[in-house]
C-alpha positions as MATLAB code, in Angstrom:
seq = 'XXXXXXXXXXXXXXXXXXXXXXXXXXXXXXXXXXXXXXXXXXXXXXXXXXXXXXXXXXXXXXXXXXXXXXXXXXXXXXXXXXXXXXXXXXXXXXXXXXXXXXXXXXXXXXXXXXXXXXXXXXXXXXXXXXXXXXXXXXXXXXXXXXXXXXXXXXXXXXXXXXXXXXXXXXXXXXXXXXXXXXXXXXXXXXXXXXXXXXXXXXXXXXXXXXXXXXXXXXXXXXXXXXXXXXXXXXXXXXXXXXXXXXXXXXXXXXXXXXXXXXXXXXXXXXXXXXXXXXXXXXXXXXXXXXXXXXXXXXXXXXXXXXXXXXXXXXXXXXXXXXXXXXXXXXXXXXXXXXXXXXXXXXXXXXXXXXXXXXXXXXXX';
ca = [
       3.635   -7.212   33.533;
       6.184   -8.637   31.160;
       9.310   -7.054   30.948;
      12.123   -7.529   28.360;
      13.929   -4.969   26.252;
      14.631   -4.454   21.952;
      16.564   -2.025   20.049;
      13.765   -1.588   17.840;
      10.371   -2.140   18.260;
       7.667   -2.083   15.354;
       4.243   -1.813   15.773;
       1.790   -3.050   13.220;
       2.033   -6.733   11.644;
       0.777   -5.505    8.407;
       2.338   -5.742    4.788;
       4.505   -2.644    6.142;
       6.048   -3.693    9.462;
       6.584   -7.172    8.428;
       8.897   -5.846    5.349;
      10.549   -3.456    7.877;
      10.785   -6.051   10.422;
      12.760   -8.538    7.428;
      14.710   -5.608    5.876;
      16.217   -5.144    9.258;
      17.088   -8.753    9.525;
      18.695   -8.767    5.992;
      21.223   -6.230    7.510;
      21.740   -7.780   10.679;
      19.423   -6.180   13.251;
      17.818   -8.575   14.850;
      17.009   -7.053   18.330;
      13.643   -6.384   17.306;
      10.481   -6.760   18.485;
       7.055   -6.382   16.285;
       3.799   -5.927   17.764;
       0.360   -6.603   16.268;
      -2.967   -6.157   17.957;
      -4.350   -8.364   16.224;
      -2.903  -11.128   13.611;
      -0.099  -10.464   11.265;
      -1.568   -9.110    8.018;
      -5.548   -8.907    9.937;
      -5.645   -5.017    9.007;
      -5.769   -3.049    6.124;
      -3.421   -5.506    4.467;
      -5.400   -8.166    4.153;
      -8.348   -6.279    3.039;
      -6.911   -4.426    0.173;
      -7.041   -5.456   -3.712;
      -2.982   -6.280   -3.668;
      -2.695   -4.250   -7.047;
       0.903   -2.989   -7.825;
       1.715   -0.686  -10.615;
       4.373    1.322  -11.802;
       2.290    4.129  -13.707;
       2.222    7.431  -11.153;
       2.530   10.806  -11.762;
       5.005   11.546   -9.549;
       8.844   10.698  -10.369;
       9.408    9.278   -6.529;
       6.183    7.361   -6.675;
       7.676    5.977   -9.770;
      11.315    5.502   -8.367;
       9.401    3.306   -5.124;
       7.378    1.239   -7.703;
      10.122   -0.462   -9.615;
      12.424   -0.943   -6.184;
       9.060   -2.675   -4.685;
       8.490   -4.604   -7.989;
      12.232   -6.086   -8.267;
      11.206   -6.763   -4.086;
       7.924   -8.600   -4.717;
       9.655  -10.909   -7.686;
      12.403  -11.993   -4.829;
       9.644  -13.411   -3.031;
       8.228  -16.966   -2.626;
       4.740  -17.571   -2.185;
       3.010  -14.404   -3.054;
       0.901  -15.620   -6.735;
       2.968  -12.419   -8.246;
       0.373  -12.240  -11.323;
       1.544   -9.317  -13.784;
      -1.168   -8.930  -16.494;
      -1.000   -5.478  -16.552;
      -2.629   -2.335  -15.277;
      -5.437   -0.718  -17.740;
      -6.798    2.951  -17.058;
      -9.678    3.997  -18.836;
      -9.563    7.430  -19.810;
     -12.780    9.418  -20.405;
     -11.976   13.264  -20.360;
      -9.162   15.158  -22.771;
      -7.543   16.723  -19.570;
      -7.195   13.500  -18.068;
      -5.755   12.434  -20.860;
      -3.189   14.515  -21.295;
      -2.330   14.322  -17.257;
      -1.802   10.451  -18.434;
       0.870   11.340  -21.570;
       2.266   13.552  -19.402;
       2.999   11.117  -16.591;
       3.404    7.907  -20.157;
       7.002   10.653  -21.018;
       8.096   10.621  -17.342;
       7.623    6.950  -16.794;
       9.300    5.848  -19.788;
      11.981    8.229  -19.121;
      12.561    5.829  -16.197;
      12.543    2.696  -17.998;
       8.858    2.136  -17.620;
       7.314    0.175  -20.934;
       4.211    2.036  -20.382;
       2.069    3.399  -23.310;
      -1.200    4.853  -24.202;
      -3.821    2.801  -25.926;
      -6.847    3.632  -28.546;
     -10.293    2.529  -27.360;
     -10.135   -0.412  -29.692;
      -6.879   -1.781  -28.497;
      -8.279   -1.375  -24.769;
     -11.307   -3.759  -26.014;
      -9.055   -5.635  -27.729;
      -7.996   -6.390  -24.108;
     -11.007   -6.571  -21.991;
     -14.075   -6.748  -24.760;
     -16.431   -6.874  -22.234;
     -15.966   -3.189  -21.559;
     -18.420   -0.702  -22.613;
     -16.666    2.121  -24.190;
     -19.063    4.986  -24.033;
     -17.673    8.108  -23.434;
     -13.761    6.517  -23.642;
     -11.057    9.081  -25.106;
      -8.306    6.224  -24.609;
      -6.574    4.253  -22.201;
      -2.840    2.884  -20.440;
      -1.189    0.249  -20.342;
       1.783   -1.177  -18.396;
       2.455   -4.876  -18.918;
       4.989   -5.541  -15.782;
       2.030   -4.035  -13.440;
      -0.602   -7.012  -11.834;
      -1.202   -7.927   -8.704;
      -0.256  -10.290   -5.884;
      -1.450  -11.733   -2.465;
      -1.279   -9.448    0.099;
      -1.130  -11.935    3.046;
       1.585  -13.852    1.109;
       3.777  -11.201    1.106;
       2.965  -10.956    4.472;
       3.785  -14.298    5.808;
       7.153  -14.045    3.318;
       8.502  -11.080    5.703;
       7.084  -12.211    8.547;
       8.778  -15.895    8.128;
      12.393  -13.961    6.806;
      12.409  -12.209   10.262;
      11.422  -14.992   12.384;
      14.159  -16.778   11.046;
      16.736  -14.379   12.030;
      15.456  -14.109   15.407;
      12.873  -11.156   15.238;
      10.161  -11.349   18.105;
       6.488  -11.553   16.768;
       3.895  -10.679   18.754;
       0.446  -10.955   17.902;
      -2.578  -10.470   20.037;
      -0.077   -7.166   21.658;
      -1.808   -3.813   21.190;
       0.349   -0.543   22.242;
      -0.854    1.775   25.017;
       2.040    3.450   25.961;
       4.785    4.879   24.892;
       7.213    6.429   27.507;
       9.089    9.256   26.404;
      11.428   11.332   28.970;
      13.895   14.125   27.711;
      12.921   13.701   24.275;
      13.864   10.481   23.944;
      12.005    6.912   23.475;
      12.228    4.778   26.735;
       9.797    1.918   26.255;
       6.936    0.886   24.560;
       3.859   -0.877   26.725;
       0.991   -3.318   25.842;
      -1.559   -4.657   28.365;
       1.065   -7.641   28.972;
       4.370   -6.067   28.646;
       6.877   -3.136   28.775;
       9.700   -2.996   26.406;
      12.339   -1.069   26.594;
      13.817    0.562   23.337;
      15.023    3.502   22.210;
      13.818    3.358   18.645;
      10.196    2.993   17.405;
       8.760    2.212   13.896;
       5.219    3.201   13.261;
       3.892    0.997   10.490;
       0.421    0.839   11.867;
      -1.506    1.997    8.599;
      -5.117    4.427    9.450;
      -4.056    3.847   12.998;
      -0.774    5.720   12.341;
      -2.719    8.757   14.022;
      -3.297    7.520   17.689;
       0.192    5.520   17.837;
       2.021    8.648   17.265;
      -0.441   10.495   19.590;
       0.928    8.208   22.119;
       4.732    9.816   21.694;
       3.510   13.831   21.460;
       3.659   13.472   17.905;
       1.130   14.299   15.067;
       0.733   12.596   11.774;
      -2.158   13.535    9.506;
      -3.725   10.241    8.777;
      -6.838    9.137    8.063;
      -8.783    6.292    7.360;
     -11.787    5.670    4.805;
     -13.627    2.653    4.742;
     -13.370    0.970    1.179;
     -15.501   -2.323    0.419;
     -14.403   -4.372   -2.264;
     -16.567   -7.392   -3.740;
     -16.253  -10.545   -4.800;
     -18.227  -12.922   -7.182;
     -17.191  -16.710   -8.126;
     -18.027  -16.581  -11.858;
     -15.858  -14.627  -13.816;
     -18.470  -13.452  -16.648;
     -16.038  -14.428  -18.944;
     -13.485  -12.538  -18.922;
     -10.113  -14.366  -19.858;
      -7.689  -15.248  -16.800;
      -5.280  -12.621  -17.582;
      -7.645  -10.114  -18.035;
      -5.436   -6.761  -16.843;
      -6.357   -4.789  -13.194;
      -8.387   -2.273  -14.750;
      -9.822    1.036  -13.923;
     -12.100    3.329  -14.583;
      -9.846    6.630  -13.474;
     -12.842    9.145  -13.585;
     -15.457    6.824  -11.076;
     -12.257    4.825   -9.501;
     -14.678    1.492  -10.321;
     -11.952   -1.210  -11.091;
     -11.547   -5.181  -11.092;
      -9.432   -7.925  -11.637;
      -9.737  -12.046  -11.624;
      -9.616  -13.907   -8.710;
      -9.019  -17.044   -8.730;
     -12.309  -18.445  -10.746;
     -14.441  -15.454  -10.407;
     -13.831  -11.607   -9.792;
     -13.070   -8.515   -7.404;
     -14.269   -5.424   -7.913;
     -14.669   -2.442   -5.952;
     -14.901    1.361   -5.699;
     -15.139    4.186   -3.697;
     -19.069    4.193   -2.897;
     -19.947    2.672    0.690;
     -22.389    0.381   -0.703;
     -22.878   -1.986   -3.234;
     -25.758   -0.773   -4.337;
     -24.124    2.880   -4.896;
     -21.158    0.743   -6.661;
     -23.783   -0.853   -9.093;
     -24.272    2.326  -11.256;
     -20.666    3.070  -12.299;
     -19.448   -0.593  -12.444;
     -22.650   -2.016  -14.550;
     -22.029    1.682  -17.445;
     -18.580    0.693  -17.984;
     -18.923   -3.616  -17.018;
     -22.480   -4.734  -17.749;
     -21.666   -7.817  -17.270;
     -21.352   -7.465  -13.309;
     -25.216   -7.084  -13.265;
     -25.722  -10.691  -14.164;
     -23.065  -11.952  -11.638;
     -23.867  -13.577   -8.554;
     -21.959  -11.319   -5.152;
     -20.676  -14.147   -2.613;
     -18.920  -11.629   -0.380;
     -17.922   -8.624    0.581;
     -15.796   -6.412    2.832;
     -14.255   -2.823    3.633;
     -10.780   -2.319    5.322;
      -9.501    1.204    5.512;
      -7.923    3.575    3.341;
      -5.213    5.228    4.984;
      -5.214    9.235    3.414;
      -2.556   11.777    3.517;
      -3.507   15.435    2.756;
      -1.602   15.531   -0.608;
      -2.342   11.872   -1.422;
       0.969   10.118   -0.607;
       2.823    8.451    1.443;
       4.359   10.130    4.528;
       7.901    8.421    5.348;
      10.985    9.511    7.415;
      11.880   10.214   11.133;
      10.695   13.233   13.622;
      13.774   14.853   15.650;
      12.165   14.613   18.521;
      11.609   12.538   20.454;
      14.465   11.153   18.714;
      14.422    7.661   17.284;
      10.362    7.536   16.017;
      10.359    6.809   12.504;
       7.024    6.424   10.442;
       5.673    5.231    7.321;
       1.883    5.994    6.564;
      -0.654    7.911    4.596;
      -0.173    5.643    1.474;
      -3.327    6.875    0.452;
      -4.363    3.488   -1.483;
      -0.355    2.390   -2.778;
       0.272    1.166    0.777;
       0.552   -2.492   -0.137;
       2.674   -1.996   -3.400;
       4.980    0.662   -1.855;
       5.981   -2.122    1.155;
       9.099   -3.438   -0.529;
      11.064   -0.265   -0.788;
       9.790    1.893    2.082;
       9.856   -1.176    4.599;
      13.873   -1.301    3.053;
      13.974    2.364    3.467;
      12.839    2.555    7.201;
      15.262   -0.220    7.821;
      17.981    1.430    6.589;
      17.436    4.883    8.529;
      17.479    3.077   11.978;
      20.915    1.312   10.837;
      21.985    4.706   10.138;
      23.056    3.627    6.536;
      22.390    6.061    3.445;
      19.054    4.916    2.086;
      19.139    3.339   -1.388;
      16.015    5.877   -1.960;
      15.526    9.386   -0.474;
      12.465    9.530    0.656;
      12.890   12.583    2.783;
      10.486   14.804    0.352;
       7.974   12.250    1.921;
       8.577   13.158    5.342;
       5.958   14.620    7.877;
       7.375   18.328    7.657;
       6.415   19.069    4.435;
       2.683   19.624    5.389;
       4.395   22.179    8.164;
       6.254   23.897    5.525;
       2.931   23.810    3.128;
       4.629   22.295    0.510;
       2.195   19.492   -0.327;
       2.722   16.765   -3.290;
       0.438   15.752   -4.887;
       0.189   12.745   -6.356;
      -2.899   12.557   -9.091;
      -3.093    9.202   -9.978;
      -5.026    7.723   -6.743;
      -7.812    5.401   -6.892;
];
């Protein structure tokens, strides 16, 4: 067995531990290793729909957004396409939830707004708008390419001398007197005193490893994708149907689309009400990666006390991707011991101990 020693290791190569793994380079840590069991960006990442958005319910959710947006736009590489986000709305109480969160994002400099029925076909008129009370919109919200951003991080680090190692799965973790000693794969031992868990559903067994429990989970999600478009225009918005979760977007000349039914078939009822279209559209492929949950529905982010030195960032509950900028910069800056630019800490683990769950309401 290898041996060679880090001050920090990170395990998973996803959208998450990449922007760690660069954030730590950008302030001149660069005695880092990051391990992936697979390839960089091969997990959730590179299955998900790369959607970012700024409309949330909850203020912090908000806060992260905007930090992770002025992130993505510093990037080369990543097709950063921002034609908007577009909820449908179908119930009064959802649509007063929506105002409600409209006052507090705009209270934040969000340009957010609520939209009539007609100004949401006016949008996308291939929408059928039975049963629509009204709609969002957020113009700065889009989309980009998750294994772009990916490769972006993953490329910063490199440069700066972080380690990469793919093909390197963690099966131990040595802990002795509460602290870290070393992290082992099947080929090597490292020795560290500070670990990052960035390893998405898997979150769960990694911290196992350490005596530590997160409460993560992981659904299997299957989005879809057809090479005709159906006509709808190239900057047609991300949009969603809020009450089914049904949503889709362009890709490059056709469409994704996806939902939270395991198959297709289950998929077809709620996408063909509100998209008929769909049901003429040729399906060329599809897959499922995993949708990490957190009891309340967001992220959990921060640093256990013991065994000292395990930080974590998880349970992103579908906003994984888009939340990479700022809690990748976040996790950074706790192991540098510098005050974080957010705080996060209402995110951390303990709050499920202390029942004080937050909920966040606008999940997909």
């Amino acid at each position: 067995m290898k041996r060679e020693s880090a001050e920090v290791v990170i395990v998973g190569g996803g959208a998450l531990g990449t922007s760690v793994a660069h954030h730590l380079a950008e302030l001149g840590v660069a005695d880092v290793v990051l391990l992936e069991r697979d390839q960089l960006g091969s997990g959730s990442t590179s299955k998900s729909a790369g959607g970012f958005r700024l409309q949330f319910a909850d203020e912090l959710n908000v806060r992260i957004a905007l930090r992770s947006l002025a992130g993505l736009e510093r990037l080369d590489d990543v097709d950063l396409r921002q034609v908007g986000y577009l909820f449908l709305i179908d119930s009064d109480g959802d649509l007063a939830a929506f105002r409600e969160a409209l006052a507090l994002q705009q209270s934040l400099g969000v340009p957010s707004g609520e939209l009539s029925v007609e100004e949401a076909l006016a949008l996308v008129p291939q929408l059928d708008p039975d049963g629509l009370v009204g709609a969002t919109f957020c113009p700065l919200d889009g989309y980009a390419t998750p294994e772009g951003v990916v490769q972006a991080y993953a490329r910063s680090a490199a440069k700066r001398g972080i380690r990469i190692r793919q093909g390197e799965p963690v099966t131990e973790i040595r802990v002795t007197g509460g602290r870290i000693e070393a992290v082992e794969t099947p080929s090597r031992r490292i020795a560290t005193g500070t670990v990052v868990c960035a390893a998405g559903a898997w979150s769960g067994e990694l911290a196992a490893l350490a005596g530590i429990e997160l409460p993560v989970s992981g659904q299997a999600r299957w989005l879809h994708y057809s090479p005709a478009s159906g006509g709808l225009a190239d900057d047609t918005p991300m949009t969603i149907d809020f009450a089914t979760g049904f949503y889709f977007h362009r890709e490059g000349p056709g469409l994704v689309f996806g939902g939270r039914e395991a198959t297709l078939e289950e998929l077809a009822v709620p996408a063909s009400r509100r998209l008929p279209l769909l049901a003429e559209l040729p399906i060329q492929a599809s897959w499922w990666g995993y949708y990490e949950q957190s009891p309340d529905h967001n992220a959990i982010v921060g640093e256990v006390s013991e065994p000292s030195r395990f930080l974590y960032g998880t349970g992103f509950s579908g906003h994984g991707f888009q939340q990479t900028p700022a809690v990748g910069e976040h996790l950074a800056q706790l192991v540098a011991g510098l005050e974080p630019a957010l705080d996060l800490s209402p995110f951390s683990v303990d709050r499920f101990g202390r029942g004080e769950l937050r909920e966040e309401r606008f999940v997909v």
